[in-house]
N, C-alpha and C positions, 0 to 999 in steps of 0.2 A: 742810491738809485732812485730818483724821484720824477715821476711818472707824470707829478702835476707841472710840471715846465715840459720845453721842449723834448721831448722825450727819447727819441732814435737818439740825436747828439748826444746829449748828458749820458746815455747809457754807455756808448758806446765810449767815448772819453773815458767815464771813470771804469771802467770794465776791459774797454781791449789794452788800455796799459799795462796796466799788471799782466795783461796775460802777454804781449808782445814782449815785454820784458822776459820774463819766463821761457818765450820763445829762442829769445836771445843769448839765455844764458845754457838752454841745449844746444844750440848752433856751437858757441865759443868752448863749450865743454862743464865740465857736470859741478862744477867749485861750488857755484850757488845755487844753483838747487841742491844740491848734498848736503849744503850749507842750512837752507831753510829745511829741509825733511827733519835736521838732527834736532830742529828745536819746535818739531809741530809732530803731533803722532798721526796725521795723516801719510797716508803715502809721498811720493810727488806726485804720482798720475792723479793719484787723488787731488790732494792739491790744485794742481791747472784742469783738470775736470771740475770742480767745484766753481773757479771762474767763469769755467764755459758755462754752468747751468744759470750761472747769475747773468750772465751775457743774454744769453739766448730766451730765455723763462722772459726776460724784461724785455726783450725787444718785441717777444710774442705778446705780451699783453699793451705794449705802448700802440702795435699792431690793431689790435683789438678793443680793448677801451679808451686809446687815446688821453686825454687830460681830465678824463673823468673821474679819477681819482689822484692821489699820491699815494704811490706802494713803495715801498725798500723789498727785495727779495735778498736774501742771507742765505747760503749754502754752506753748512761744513758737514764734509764725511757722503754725502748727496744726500741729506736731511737737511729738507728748505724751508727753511721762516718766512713768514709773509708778514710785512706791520707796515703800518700808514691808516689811511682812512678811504672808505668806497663809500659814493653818495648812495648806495642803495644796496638791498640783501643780495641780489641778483647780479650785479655785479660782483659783489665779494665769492660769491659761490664760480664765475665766470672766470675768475681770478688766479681758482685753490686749480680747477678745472683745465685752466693754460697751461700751469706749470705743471700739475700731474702727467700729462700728457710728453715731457720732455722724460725720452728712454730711460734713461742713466738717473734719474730721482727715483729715493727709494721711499721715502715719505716726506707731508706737506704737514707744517703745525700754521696752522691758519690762524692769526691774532689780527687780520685787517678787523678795525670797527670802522660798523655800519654809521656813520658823521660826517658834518659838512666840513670843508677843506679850510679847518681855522688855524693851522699849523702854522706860525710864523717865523722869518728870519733870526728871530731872538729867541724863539722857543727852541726851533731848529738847532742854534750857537751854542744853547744850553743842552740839550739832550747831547753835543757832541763834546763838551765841557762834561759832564756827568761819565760818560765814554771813558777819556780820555782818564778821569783820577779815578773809575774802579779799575783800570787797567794799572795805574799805577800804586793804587792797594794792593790789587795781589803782588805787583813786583816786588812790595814791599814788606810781603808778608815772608816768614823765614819758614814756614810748615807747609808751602804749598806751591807745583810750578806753574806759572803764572802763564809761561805759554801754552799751556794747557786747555784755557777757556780762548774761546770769538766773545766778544761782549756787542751790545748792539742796541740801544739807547732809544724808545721812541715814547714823546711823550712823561717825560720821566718816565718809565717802566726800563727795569733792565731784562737783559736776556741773555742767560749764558749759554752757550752753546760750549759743545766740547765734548771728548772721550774722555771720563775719568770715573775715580774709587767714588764709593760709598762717601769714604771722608772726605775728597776734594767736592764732589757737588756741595755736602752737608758746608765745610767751610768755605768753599768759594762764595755758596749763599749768603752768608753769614757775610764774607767781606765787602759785599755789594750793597746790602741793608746799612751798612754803616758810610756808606758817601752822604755826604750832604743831599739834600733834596731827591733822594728817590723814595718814590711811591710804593714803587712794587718789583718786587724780583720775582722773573718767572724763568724756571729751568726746564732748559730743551735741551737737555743732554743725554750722550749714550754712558749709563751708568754700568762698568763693569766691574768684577771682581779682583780683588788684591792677588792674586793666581793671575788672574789671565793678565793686569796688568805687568805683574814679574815676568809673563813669556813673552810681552812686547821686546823689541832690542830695534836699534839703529839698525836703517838697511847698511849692508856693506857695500861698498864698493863695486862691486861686479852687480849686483843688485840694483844700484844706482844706475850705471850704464843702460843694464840690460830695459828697466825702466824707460830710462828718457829714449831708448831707440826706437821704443814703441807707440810713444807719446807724443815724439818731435813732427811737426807737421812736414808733408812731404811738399820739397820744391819744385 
C-alpha cells in the first residue's frame, strides 16, 4: 500500500481484491474461507475485517496527506503496523491519528520514520525478495508453523506480526535474523501462553456459517 504514487487507485487494487475475492467465496459457499481460517489463527471475520482496516485506514490517509509521504499500513488481529517514511514529525503523528480513529482498531505500532522519500524500485524489489525467503524459512523450519507469523519487509527491517507462544516469537526471531541482508527484526506480536494456545481449535463448521452470515455484505 504505497501512498507515494497514485494513491486512491493502487489502494484500492491491491486491497479491495482480496477482499472481493473473500466476498466471493461467502457468496459461492464457506470451502474457502474454512479453507483459509484452518491455516491462519485469526477468525474469518477477523480476517476480512483486517482487509477492511487496511482498505479504509489507506484511503483515509491518501485523503488526507496525499503523496506526502509512502506508508504501508499492515493489519493482523485489528493491531496495525505503520512503516514507510513521512517528510515530517507532524505528519507521521497525523498518520498514527487517521488510523486510530478507524472503530474496529485496537492498537497502532507506529515504525513510520521521520525521512525523505529515498525508497526505490530496487530497494522496494529487495525488501519484497527479503519477504518472500523469511516466509520460506519458516516454511522450511520443521519446529514452527509458518503460517503463524504476517512478515512485512521495509527497508530491510523485518516485522513479524502474529498470535503465537513464548517459543514461536523467540524462534520465528531467530529465523528472520538469519535471511541474507536484514538489518533488523522487530516483533509486533500478540504473545500468548502454551495453555491458552492448546484452547485455541479450528472453528467448526456451523461456526464457520454462522460467521460468514454475519460478515457477508448485504445485496
Amino acid at each position: 500500500m504505497n501512498l507515494r504514487w497514485t494513491v486512491a487507485p493502487i489502494l484500492a487494487a491491491a486491497l479491495l481484491g482480496p477482499l472481493l475475492s473473500g466476498c466471493v467465496a461467502l457468496v459461492g459457499g464457506g470451502a474457502v474461507m474454512a479453507g483459509m481460517s484452518a491455516v491462519d489463527r485469526r477468525t474469518t471475520g477477523t480476517q476480512i475485517e483486517d482487509e477492511g482496516i487496511e482498505l479504509r485506514a489507506g484511503n483515509r490517509i491518501g485523503e488526507v496527506i496525499g503523496n506526502k509521504a509512502h506508508i504501508n499500513v499492515t493489519s493482523y488481529n485489528r493491531q496495525v503496523l505503520l512503516t514507510g517514511e513521512a517528510g515530517n514529525e507532524a505528519d507521521r503523528q497525523t498518520i498514527e491519528r487517521l488510523v486510530r480513529e478507524q472503530s474496529t482498531v485496537l492498537n497502532v505500532y507506529n515504525e513510520i520514520v521521520v525521512a525523505p522519500f529515498t525508497s526505490t524500485l530496487s530497494q522496494r524489489s529487495k525488501d519484497s525478495m527479503i519477504t518472500t525467503q523469511v516466509k520460506a524459512s519458516l516454511l522450511n523450519a520443521k519446529d514452527i508453523q509458518a503460517s503463524a507469523f504476517k512478515v512485512v519487509t521495509e527497508a530491510k527491517v523485518v516485522y513479524l506480526m502474529g498470535i503465537v507462544t513464548p517459543r514461536e516469537a523467540k524462534r520465528g526471531a531467530e529465523i528472520a535474523r538469519g535471511v541474507n541482508d536484514v538489518t533488523k527484526v522487530v516483533r509486533v506480536l500478540e504473545v500468548i501462553s502454551e495453555e491458552e494456545m492448546a484452547r485455541m481449535r479450528p472453528q467448526s463448521a456451523a461456526e464457520t456459517r454462522d460467521e460468514e452470515a454475519s460478515t457477508a455484505p448485504q445485496q
